[in-house]
C-alpha positions in Angstrom: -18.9 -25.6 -18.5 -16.7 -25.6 -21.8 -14.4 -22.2 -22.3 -15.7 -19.6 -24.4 -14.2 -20.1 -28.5 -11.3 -18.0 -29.4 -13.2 -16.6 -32.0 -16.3 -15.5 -30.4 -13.7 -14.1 -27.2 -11.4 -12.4 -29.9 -15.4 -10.9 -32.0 -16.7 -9.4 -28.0 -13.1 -7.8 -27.9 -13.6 -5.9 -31.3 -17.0 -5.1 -29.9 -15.9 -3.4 -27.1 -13.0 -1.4 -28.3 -15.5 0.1 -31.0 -18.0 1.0 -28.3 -15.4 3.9 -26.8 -16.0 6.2 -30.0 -18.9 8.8 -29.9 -19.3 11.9 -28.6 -18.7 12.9 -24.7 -21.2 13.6 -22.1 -20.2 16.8 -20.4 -18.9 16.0 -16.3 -21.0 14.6 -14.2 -21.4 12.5 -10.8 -19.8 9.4 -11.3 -20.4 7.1 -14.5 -20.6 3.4 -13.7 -20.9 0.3 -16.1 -22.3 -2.7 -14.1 -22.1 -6.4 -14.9 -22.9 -9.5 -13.1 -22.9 -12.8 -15.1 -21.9 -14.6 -12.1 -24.9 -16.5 -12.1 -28.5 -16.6 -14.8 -29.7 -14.4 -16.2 -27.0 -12.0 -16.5 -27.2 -8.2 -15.8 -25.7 -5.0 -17.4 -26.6 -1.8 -15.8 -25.4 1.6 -15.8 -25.5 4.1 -13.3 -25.1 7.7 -12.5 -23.3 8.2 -8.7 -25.9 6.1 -6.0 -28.7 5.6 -8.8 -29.0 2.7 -11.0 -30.1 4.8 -14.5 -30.9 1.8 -17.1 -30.1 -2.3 -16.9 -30.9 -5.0 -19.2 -31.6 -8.7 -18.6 -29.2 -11.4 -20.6 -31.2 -13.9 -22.0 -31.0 -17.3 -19.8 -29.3 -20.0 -21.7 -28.2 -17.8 -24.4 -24.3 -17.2 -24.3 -23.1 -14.2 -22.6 -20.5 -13.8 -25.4 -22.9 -13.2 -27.8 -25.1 -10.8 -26.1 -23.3 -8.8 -23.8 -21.5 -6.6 -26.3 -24.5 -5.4 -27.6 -26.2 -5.0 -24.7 -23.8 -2.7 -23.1 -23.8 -0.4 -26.6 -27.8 -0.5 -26.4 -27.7 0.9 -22.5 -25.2 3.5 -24.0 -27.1 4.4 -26.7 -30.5 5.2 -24.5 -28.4 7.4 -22.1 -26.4 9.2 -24.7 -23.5 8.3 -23.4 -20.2 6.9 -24.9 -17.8 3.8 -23.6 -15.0 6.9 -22.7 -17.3 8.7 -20.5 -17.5 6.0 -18.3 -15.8 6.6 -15.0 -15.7 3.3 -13.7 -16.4 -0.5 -14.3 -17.4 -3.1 -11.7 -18.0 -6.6 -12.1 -19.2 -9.5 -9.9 -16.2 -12.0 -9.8 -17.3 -14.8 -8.5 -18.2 -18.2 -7.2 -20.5 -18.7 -9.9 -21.1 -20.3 -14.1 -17.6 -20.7 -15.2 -18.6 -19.7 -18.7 -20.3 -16.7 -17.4 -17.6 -15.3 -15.3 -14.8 -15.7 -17.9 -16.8 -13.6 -20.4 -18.8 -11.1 -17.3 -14.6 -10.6 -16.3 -12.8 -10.7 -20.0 -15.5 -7.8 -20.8 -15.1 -5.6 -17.8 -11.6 -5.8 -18.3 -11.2 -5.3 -21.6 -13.5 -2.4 -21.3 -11.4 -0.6 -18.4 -8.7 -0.6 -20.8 -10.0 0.7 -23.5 -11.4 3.4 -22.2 -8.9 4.1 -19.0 -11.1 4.2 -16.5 -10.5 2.0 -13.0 -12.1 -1.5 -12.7 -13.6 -3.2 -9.3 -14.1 -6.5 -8.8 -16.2 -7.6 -6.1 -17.4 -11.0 -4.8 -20.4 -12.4 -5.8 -21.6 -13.7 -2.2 -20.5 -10.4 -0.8 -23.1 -8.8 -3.1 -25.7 -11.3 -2.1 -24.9 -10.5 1.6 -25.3 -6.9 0.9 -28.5 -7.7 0.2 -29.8 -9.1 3.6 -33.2 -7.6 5.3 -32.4 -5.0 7.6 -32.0 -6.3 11.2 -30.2 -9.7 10.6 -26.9 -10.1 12.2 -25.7 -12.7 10.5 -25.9 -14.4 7.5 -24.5 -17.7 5.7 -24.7 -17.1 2.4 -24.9 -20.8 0.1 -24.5 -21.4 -3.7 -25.0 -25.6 -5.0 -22.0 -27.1 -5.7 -23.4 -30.5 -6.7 -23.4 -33.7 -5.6 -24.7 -32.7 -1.6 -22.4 -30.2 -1.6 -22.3 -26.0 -1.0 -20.8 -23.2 -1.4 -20.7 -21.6 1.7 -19.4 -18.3 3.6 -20.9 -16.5 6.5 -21.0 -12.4 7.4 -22.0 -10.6 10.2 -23.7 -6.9 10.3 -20.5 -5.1 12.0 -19.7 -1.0 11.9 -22.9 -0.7 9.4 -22.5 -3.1 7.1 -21.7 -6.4 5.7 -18.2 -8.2 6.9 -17.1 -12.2 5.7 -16.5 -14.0 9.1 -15.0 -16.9 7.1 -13.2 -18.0 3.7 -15.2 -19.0 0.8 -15.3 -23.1 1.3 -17.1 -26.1 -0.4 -18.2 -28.1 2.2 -20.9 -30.9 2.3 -24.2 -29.9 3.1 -25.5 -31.9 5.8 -22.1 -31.2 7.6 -22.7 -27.3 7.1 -26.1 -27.3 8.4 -26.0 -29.3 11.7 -23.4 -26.8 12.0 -25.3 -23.3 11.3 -26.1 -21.0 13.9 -29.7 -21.3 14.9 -29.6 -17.2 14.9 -28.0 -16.8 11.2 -30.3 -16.0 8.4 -29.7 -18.3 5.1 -29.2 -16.6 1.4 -28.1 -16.9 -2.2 -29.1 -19.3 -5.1 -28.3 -22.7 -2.9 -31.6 -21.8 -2.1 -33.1 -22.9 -5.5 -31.7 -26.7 -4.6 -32.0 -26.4 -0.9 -35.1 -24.6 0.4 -36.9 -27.4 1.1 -34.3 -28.7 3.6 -34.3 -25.1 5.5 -38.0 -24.9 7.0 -37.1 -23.0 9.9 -34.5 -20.9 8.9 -35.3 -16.9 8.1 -34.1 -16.5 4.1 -34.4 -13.4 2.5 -37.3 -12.7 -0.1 -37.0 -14.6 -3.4 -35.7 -11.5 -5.5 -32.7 -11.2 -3.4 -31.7 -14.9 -3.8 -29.6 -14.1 -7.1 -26.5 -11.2 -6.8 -28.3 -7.9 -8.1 -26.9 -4.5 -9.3 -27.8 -2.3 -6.9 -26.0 -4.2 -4.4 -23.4 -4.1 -6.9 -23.4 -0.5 -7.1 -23.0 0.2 -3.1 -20.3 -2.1 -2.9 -18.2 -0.8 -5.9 -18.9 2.6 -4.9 -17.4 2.2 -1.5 -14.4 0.8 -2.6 -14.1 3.5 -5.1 -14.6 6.0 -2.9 -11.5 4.6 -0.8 -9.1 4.7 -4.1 -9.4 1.6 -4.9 -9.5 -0.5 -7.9 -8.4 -3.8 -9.8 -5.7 -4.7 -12.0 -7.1 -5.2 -15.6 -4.1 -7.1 -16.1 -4.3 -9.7 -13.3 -7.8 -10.0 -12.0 -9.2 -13.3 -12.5 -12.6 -14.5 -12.1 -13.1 -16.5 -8.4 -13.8 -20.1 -8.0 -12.8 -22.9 -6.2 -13.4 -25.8 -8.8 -12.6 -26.6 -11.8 -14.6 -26.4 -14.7 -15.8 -29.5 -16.5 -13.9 -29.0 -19.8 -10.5 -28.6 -17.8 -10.6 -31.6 -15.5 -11.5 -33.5 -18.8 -8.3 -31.8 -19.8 -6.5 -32.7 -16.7 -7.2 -36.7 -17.1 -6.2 -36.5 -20.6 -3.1 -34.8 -20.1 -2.3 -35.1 -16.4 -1.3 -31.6 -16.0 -3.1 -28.1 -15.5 -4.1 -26.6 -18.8 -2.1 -23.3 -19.5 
């Protein structure tokens, strides 16, 4: 995946900053702007406290950068709501489309600043492991990271709810599955690629193979609720490879691009 152009990076930043004009919504529970463009199609919500009010669906295979500006001011405009009455942002950071996370991140961030308001970051298998069937006690939750390989990281069910057992890792598939536990449930979009290679494992229903905003929403919340938050300034979008257009960068150059 190529970076996104200066000028279409520099056009969403204009974007945003205009969406924190308008008039304020009087207090309320708290007001949540969602994204996750960790993966396709990506997802803008908002939401009021626990509920998910209004979400919109990025077009697959268009570019983020183009529509995501104008989808969040759409969901705005059909609650009545301004960018400064948002309490908080949270955003899915990662494994997942290089191009996607960089502009999913940039906007979140950019946004939080704008308007003030604190920013969460929260990890995109994490979200898909929130969204495990009730009873599982363990899950291992796998993304395709090409050629025979996955991403992989397993969580167990521990104090009511969702824990990472592991670090995130790339490891070769055949290798991670003579490995599994026979008792762990399997999740998350490696499923699209490997399915077919996971007959008797339990997987979650299809819907809840992709990171969704209502896990989203419960995960931010609780880390909210706890005082927590992100630097605008420093958080940057997780992945551990690099994208096409750098290591292309890398050979020509032989150094790490800036």
């Amino acid at each position: 995946m190529t970076r996104s152009a200066p000028g279409a990076t520099l056009a969403l930043e204009k974007s945003l900053a205009t969406l924190s004009s308008g008039p304020s919504v009087t207090d309320t529970p708290r007001r949540m702007l969602l994204l996750e463009t960790s993966h396709q199609p990506g997802l803008v919500g908002l939401a009021l406290g626990d509920r998910l009010l209004a979400r919109r669906q990025l077009e697959s295979g268009r570019h983020n950068a183009r529509d995501l500006a104008p989808a969040m001011a759409a969901l705005l405009s059909e609650l009545g709501w301004a960018a400064r009455d948002l309490d908080a942002v949270a955003v899915g950071r990662g494994p997942g489309s290089y191009t996607g996370l960089r502009v999913g991140i940039m906007s979140a961030k950019t946004m939080a600043y704008v308007t003030g308001c604190p920013l969460v970051a929260i990890d995109t298998f994490a979200i898909l492991a929130e969204q495990t069937p009730p009873g599982a006690q363990r899950i291992d939750i796998i993304a395709d990271a090409q050629k025979e390989a996955a991403y992989v990281q397993s969580f167990a069910w521990e104090d009511a709810a969702w824990k990472a057992t592991d670090e995130l890792r790339i490891r070769e598939f055949g290798d991670w599955l003579e490995s599994l536990d026979p008792s762990a449930w399997v999740g998350g979009p490696g499923l699209l690629r490997y399915r077919d290679r996971l007959a008797d494992v339990l997987v979650p229903p299809v819907e809840c193979w992709s990171p969704g905003l209502e896990s989203l929403l419960v995960l931010a919340t609780r880390r909210l609720d706890l005082g927590d938050r992100d630097d605008p300034f420093s958080l940057e979008p997780l992945y551990l490879r690099a994208s096409s257009a750098e290591l292309q960068w890398r050979d020509r150059i032989g150094r790490t691009p800036s």
